[in-house]
C-alpha positions as CSV (number, residue, x, y, z in Angstrom):
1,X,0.0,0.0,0.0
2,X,0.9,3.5,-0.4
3,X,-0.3,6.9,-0.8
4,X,-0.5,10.0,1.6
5,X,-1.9,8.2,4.3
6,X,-3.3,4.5,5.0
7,X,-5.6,3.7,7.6
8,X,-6.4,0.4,8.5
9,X,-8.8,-0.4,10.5
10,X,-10.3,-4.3,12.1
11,X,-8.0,-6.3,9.5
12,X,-6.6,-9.7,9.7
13,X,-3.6,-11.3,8.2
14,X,-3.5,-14.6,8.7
15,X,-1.1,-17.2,7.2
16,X,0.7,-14.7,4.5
17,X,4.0,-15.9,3.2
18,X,6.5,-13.9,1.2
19,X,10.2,-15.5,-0.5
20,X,13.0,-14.7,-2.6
21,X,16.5,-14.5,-3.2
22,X,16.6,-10.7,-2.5
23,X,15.7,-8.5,0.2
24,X,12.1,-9.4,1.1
25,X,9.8,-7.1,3.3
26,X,6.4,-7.0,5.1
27,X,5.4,-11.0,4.3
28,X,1.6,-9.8,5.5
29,X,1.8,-6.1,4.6
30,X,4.1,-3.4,3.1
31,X,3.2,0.1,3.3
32,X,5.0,3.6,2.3
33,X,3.0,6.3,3.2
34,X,3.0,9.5,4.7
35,X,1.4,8.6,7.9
36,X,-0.1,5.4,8.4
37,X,-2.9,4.2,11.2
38,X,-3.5,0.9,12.0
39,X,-6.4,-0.2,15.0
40,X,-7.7,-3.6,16.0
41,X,-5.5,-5.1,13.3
42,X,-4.1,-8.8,13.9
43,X,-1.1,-9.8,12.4
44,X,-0.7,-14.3,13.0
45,X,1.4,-17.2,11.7
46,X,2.6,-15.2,8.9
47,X,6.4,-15.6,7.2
48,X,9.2,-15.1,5.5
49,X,11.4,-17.4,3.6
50,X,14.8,-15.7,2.7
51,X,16.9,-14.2,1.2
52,X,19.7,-16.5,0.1
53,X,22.5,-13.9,0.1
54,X,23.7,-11.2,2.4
55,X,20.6,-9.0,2.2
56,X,17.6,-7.8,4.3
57,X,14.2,-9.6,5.4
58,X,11.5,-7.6,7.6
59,X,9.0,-9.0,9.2
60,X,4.9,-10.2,9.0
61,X,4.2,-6.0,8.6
62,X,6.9,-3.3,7.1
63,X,6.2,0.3,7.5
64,X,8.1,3.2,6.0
65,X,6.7,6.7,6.7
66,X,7.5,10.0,6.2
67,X,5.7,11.6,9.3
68,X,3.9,9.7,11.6
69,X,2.7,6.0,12.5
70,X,-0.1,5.0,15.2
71,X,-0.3,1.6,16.4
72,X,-3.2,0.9,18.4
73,X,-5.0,-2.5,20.0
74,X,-3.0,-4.3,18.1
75,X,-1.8,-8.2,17.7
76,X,1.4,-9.4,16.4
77,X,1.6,-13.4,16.7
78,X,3.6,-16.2,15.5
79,X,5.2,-14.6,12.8
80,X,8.4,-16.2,11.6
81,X,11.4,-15.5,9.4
82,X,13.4,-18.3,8.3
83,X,17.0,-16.6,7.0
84,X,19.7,-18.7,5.6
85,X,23.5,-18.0,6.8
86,X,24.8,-14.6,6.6
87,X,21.6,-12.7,5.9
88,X,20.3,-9.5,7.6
89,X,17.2,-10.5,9.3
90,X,15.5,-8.3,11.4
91,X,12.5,-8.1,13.5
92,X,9.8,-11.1,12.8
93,X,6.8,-9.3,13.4
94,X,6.7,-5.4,12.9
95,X,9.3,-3.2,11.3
96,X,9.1,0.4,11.8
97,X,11.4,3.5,9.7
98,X,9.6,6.8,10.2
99,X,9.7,10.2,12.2
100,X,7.0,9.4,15.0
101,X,5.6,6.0,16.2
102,X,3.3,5.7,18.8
103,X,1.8,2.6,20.2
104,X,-0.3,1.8,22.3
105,X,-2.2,-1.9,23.3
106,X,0.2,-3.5,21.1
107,X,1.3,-7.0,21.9
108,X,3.3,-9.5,20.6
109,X,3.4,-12.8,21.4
110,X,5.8,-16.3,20.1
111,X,7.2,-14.4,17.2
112,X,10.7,-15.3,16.0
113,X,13.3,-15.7,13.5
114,X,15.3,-19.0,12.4
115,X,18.5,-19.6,10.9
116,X,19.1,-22.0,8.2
């Protein structure tokens, strides 16, 4: 997703599953927005597979923003990254790049990342 601003409100994302021999982001959800809003959102058993060489995976939801991003009420569960050697993995469930975050209810529970 993308645009000035994304709002998401009540979704599930269940079971998503994103590969590939490059860097490989947000295996439920990728957004680039200008602000983005997220509320009563779950995020469960989703994954990534990869990458094979010495680049970047981030996790179930990836979020790039320009200004501001507001978590709220909010489940991040069993979401895996499997990485092979001497790749950059980083976190399994949310990654965050952006100027203001604020969260708040946000759990996350059994989420992980494996090494091949």
């Amino acid at each position: 997703l993308s645009g000035h601003a994304v709002y998401l409100t009540g979704s599930n994302f269940l079971n998503n599953s994103m590969s590939g021999p490059r860097s490989v982001q947000g295996g439920a959800l990728y957004v680039s927005a200008s602000s983005v809003f997220t509320q009563n959102c779950t995020f469960t058993g989703n994954s990534i597979v990869g990458p094979t060489t010495n680049q970047s995976s981030y996790g179930a939801a990836a979020m790039y923003t320009a200004n501001r991003t507001y978590i709220s009420d909010t489940l991040y569960d069993s979401n895996t990254i499997y990485g092979y050697g001497s790749a950059n993995v980083h976190s399994a469930a949310l990654y965050l790049a952006g100027m203001f975050v604020t969260m708040t209810r946000v759990n996350f529970i059994r989420n992980g990342i494996r090494a091949y």
